[in-house]
Biopython code that builds the backbone (N, CA, C, O; Angstrom):
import numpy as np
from Bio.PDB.StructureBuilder import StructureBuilder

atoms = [
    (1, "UNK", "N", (0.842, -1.201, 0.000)),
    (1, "UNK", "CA", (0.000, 0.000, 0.000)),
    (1, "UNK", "C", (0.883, 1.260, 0.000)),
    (1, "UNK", "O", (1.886, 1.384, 0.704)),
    (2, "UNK", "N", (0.289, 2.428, -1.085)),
    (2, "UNK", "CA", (1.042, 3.313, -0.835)),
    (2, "UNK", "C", (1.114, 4.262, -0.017)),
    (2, "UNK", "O", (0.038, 4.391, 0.568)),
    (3, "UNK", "N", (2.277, 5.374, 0.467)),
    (3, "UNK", "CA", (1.872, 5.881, 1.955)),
    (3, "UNK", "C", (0.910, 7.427, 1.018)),
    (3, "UNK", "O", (0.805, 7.634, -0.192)),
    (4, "UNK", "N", (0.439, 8.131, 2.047)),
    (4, "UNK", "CA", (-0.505, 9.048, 1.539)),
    (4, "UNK", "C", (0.354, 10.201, 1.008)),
    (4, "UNK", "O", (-0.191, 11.025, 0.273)),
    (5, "UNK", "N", (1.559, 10.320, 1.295)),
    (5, "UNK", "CA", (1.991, 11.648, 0.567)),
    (5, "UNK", "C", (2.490, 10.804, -0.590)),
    (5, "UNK", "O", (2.284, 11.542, -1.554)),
    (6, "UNK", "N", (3.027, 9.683, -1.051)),
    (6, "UNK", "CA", (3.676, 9.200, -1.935)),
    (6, "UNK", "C", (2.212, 9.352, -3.218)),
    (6, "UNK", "O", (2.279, 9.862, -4.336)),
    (7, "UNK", "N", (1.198, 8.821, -2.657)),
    (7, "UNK", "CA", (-0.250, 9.349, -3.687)),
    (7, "UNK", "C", (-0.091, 10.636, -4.207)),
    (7, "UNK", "O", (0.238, 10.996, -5.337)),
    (8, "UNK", "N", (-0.482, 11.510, -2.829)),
    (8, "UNK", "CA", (-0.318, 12.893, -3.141)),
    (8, "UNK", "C", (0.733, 13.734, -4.286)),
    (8, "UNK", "O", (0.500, 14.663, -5.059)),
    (9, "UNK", "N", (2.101, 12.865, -3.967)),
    (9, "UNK", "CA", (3.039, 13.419, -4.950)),
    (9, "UNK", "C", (2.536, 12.931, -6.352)),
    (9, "UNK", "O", (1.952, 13.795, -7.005)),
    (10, "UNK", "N", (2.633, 11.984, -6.790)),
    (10, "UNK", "CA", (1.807, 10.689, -8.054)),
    (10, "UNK", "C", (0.602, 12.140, -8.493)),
    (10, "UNK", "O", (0.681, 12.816, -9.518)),
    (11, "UNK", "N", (-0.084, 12.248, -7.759)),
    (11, "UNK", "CA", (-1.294, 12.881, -8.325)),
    (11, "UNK", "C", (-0.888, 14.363, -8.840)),
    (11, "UNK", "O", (-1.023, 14.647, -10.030)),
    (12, "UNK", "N", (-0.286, 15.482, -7.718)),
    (12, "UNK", "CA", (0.719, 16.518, -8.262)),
    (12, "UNK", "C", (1.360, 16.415, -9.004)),
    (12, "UNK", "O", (0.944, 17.103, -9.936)),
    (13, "UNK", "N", (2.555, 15.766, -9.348)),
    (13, "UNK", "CA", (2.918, 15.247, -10.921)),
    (13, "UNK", "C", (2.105, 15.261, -11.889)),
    (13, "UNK", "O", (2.364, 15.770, -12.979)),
    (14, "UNK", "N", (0.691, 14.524, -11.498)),
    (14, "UNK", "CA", (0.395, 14.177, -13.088)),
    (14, "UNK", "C", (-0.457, 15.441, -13.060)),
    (14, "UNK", "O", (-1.123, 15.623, -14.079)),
    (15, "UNK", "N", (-0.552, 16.237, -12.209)),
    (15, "UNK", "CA", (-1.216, 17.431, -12.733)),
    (15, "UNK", "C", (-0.629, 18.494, -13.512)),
    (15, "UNK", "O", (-1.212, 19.110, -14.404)),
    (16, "UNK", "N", (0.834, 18.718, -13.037)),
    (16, "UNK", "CA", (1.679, 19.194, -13.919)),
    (16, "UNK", "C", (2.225, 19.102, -15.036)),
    (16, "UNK", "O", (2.725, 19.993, -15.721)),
    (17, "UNK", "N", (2.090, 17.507, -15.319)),
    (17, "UNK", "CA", (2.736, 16.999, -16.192)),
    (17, "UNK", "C", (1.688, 16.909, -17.921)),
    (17, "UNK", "O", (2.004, 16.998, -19.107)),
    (18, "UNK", "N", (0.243, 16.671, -17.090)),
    (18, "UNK", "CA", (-0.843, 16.270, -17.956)),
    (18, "UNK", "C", (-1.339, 16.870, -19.152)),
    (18, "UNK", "O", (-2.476, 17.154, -18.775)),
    (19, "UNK", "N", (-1.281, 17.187, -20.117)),
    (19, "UNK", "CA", (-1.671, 18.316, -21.057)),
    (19, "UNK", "C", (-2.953, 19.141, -21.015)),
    (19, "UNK", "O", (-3.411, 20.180, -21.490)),
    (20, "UNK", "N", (-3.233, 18.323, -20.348)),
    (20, "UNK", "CA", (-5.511, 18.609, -20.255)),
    (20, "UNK", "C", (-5.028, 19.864, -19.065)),
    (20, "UNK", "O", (-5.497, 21.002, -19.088)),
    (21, "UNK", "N", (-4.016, 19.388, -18.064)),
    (21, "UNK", "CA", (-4.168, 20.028, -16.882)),
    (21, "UNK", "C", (-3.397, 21.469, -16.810)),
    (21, "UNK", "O", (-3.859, 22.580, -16.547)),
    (22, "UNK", "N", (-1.735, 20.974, -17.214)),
    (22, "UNK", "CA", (-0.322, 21.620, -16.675)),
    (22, "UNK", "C", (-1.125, 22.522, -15.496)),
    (22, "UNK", "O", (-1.430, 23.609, -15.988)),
    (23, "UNK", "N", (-1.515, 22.420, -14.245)),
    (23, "UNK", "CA", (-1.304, 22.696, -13.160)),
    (23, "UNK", "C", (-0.857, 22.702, -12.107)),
    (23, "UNK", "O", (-1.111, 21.668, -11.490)),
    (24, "UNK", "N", (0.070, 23.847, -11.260)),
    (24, "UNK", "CA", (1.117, 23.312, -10.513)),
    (24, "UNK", "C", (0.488, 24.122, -9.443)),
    (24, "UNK", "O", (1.287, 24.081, -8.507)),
    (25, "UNK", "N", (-0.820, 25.035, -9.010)),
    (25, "UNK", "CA", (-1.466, 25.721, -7.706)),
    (25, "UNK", "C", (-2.354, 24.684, -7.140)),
    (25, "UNK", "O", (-2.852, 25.083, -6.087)),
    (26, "UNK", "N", (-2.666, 23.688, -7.417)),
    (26, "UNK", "CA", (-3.219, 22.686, -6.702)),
    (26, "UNK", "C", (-2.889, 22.097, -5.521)),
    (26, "UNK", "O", (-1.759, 21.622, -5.409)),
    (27, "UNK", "N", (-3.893, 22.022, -4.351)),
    (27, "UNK", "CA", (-2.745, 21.571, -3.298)),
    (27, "UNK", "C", (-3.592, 20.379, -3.367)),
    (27, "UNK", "O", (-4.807, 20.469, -3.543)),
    (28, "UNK", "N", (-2.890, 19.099, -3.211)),
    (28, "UNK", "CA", (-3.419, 17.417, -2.892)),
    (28, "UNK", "C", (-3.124, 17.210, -1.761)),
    (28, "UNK", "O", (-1.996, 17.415, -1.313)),
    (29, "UNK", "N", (-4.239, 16.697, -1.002)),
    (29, "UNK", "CA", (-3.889, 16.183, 0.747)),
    (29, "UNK", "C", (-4.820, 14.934, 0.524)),
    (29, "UNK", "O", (-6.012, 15.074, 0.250)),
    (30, "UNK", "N", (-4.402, 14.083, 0.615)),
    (30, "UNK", "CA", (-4.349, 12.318, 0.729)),
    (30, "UNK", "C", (-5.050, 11.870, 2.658)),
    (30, "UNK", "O", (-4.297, 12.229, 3.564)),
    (31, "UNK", "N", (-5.910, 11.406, 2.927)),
    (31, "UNK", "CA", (-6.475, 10.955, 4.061)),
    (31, "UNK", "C", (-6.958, 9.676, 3.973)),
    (31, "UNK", "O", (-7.972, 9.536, 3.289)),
    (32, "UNK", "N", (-6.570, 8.886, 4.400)),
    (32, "UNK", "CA", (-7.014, 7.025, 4.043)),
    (32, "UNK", "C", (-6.923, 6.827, 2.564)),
    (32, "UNK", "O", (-5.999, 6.548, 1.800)),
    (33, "UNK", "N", (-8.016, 7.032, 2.445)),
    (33, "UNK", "CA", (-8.546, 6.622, 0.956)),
    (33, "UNK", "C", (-9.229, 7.772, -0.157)),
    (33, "UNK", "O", (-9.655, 7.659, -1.307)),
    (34, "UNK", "N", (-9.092, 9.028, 0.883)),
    (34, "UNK", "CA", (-9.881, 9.939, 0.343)),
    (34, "UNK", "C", (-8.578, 10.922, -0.002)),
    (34, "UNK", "O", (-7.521, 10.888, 0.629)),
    (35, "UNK", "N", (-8.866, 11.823, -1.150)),
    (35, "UNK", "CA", (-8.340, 12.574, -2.275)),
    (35, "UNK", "C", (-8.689, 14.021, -2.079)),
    (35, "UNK", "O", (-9.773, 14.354, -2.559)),
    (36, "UNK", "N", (-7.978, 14.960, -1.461)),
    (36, "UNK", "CA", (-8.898, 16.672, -1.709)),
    (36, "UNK", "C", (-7.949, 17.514, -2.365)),
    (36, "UNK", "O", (-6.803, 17.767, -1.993)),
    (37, "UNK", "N", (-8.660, 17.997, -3.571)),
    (37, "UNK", "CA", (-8.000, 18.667, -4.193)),
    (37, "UNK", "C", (-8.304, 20.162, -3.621)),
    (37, "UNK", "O", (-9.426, 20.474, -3.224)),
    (38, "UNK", "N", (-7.129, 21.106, -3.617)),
    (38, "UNK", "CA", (-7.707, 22.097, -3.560)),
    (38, "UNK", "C", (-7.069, 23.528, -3.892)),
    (38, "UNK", "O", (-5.905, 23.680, -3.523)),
    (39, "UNK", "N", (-7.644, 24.507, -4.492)),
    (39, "UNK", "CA", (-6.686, 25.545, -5.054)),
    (39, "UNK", "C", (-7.704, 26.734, -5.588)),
    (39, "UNK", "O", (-8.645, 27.108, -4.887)),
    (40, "UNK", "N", (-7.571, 27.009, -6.228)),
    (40, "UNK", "CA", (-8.239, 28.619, -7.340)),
    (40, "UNK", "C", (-7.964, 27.945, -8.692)),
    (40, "UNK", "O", (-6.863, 27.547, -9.073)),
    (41, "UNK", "N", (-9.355, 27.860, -9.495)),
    (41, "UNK", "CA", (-9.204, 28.610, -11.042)),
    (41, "UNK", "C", (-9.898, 29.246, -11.713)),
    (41, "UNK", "O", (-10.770, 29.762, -11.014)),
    (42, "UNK", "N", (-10.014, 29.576, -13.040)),
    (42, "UNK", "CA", (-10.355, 30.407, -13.642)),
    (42, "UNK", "C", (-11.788, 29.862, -14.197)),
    (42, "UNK", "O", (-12.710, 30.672, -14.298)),
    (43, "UNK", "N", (-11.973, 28.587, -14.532)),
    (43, "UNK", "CA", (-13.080, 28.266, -15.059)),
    (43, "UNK", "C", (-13.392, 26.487, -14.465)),
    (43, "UNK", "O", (-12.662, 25.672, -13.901)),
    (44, "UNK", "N", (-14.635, 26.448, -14.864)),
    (44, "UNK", "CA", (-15.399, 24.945, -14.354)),
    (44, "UNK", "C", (-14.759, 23.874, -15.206)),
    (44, "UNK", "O", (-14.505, 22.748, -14.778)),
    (45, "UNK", "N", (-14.467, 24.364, -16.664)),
    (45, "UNK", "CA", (-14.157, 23.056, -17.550)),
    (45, "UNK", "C", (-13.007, 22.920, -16.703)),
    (45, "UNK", "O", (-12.872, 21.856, -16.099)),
    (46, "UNK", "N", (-11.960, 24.041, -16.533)),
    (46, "UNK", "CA", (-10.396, 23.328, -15.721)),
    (46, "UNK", "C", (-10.333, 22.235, -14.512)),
    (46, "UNK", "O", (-9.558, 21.295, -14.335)),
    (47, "UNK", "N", (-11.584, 22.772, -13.645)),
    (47, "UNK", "CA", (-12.003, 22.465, -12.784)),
    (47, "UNK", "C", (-12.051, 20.946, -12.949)),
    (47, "UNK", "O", (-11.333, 20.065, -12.477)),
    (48, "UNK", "N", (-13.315, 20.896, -13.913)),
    (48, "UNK", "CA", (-13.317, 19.372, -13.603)),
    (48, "UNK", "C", (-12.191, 18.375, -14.602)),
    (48, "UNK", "O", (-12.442, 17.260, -15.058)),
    (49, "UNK", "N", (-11.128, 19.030, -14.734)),
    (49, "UNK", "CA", (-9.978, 18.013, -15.926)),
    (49, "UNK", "C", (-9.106, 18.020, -14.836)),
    (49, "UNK", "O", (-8.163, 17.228, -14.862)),
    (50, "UNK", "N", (-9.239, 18.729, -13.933)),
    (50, "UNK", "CA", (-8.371, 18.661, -12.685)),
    (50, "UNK", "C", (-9.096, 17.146, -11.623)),
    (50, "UNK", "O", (-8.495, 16.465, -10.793)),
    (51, "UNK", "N", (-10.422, 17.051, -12.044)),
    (51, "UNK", "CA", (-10.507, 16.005, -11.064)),
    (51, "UNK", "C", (-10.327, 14.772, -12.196)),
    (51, "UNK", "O", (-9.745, 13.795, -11.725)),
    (52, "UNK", "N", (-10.586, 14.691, -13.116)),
    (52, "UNK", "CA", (-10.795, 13.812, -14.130)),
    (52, "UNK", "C", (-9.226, 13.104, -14.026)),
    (52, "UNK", "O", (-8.978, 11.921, -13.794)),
    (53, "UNK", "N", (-8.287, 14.183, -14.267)),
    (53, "UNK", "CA", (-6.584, 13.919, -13.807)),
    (53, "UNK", "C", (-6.650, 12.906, -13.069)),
    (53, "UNK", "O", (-6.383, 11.739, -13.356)),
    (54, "UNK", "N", (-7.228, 13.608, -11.518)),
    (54, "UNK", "CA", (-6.613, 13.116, -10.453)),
    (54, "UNK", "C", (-6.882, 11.594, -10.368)),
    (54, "UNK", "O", (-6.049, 10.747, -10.046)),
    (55, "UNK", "N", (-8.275, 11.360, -10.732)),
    (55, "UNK", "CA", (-9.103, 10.354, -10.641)),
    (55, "UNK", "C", (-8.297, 9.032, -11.295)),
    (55, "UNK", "O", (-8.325, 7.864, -10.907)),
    (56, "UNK", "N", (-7.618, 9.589, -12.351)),
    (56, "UNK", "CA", (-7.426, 8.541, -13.416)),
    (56, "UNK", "C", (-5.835, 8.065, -12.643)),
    (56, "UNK", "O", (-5.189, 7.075, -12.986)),
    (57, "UNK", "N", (-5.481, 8.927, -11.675)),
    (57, "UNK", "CA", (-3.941, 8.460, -11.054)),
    (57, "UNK", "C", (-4.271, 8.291, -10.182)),
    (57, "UNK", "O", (-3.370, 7.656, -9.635)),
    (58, "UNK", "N", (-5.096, 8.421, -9.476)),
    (58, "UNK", "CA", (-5.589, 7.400, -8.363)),
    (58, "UNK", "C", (-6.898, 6.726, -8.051)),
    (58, "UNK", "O", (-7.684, 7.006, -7.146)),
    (59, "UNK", "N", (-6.986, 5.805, -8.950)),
    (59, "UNK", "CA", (-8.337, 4.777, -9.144)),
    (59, "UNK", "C", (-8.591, 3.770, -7.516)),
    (59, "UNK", "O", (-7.822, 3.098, -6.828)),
    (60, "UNK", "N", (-9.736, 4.040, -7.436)),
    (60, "UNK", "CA", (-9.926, 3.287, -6.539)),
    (60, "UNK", "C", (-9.610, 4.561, -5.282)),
    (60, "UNK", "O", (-9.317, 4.313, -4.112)),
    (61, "UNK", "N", (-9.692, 5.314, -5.613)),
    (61, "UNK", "CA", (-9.902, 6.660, -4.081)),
    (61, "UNK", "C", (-10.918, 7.688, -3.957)),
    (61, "UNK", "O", (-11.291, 8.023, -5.081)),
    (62, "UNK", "N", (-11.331, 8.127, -3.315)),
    (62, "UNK", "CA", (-12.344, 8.886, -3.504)),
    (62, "UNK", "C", (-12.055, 10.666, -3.892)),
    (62, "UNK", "O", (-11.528, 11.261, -2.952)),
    (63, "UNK", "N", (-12.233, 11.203, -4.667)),
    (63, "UNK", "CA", (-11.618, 12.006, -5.200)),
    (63, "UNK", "C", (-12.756, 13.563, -4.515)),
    (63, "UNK", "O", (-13.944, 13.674, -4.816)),
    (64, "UNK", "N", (-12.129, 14.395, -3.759)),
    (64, "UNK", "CA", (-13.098, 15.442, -3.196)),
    (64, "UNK", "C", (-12.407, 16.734, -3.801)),
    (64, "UNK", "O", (-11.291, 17.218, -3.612)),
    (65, "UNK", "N", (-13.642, 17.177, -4.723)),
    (65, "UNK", "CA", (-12.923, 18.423, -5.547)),
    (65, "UNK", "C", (-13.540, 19.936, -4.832)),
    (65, "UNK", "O", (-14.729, 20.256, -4.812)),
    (66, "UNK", "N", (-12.525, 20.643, -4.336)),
    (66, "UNK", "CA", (-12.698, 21.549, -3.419)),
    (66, "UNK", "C", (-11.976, 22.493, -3.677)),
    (66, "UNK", "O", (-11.574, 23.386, -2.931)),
    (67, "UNK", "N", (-11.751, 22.273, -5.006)),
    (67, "UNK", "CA", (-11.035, 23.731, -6.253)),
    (67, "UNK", "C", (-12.050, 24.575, -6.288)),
    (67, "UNK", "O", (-13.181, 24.163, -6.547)),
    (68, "UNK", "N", (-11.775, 26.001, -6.009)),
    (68, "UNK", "CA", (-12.791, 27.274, -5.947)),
    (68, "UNK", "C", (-12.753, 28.093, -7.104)),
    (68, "UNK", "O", (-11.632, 28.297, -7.570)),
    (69, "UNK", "N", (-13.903, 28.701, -7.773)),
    (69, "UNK", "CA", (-13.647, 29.137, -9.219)),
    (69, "UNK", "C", (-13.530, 30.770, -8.709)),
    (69, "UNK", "O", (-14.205, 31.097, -7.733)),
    (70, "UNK", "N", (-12.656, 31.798, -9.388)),
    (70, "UNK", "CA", (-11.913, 32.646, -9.124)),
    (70, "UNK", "C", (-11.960, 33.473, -10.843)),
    (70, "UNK", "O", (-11.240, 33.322, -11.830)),
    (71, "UNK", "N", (-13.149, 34.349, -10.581)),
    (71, "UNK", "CA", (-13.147, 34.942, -11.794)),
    (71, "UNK", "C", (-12.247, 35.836, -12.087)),
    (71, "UNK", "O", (-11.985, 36.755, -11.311)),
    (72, "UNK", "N", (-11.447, 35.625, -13.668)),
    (72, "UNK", "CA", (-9.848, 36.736, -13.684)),
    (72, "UNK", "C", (-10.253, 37.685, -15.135)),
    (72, "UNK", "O", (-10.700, 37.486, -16.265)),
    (73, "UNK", "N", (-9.780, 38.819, -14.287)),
    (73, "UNK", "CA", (-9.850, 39.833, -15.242)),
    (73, "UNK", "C", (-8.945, 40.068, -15.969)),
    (73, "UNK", "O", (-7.809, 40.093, -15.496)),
    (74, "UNK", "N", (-9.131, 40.280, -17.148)),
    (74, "UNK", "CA", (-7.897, 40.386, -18.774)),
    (74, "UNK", "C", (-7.176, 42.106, -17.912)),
    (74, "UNK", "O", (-7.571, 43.005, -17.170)),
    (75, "UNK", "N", (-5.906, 41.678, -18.677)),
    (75, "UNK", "CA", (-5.159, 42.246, -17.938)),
    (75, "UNK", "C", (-5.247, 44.125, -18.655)),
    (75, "UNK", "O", (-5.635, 44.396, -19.792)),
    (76, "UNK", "N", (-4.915, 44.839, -17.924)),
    (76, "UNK", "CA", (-5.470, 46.115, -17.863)),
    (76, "UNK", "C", (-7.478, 46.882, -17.704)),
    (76, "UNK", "O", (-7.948, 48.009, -17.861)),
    (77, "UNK", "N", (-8.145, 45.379, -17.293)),
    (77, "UNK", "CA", (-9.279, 45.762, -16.870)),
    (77, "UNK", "C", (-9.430, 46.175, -15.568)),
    (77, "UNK", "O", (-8.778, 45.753, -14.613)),
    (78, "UNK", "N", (-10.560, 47.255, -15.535)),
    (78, "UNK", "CA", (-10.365, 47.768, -13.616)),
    (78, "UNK", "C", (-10.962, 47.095, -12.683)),
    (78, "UNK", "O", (-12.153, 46.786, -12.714)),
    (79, "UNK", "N", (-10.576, 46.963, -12.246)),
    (79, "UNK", "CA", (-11.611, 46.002, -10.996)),
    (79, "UNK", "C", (-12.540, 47.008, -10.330)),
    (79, "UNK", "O", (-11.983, 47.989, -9.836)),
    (80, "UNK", "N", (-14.173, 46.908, -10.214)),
    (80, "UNK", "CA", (-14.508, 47.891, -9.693)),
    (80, "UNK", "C", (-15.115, 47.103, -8.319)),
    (80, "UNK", "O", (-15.525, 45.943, -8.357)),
    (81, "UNK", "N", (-15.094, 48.058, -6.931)),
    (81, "UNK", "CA", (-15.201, 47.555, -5.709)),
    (81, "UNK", "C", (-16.416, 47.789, -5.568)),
    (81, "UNK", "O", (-16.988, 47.476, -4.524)),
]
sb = StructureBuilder()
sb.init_structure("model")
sb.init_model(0)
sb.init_chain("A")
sb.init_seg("    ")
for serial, (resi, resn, name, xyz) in enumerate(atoms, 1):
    if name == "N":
        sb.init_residue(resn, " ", resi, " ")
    sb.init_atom(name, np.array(xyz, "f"), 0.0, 1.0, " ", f" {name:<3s}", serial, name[0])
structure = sb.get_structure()
């Protein structure tokens, strides 16, 4: 059995590595059997290729997607308060 950060790393890798994904703000925390992803992005499709990733590198875990969507403004737009 593998230990839970050795998952955790496996799953970070392939998020970085993945083409669907290249994400490296993801944080993975591994608990028994259970999977939480968690970080900021920009949109829902990323969102869920981030769990789709994770899922597929660690089969057989329960995968808890707790990535928050974080609307980004093109750059020189004003942010109004």
């Amino acid at each position: 059995m593998e230990t839970p950060q050795y998952v955790a790393a496996r799953v970070q890798r392939a998020l970085a590595e993945d083409e669907r994904t290249n994400e490296l703000g993801i944080r993975v925390d591994v608990r028994g059997e259970q999977v939480y992803l968690r970080g900021q992005v920009s949109c829902s499709e990323r969102r869920h290729q981030i769990e789709n990733v994770a899922r597929e590198t660690a089969p057989g875990m329960r995968v808890h997607n707790e990535i928050t969507l974080v609307e980004m403004l093109e750059p020189g737009e004003e942010e109004h308060l």
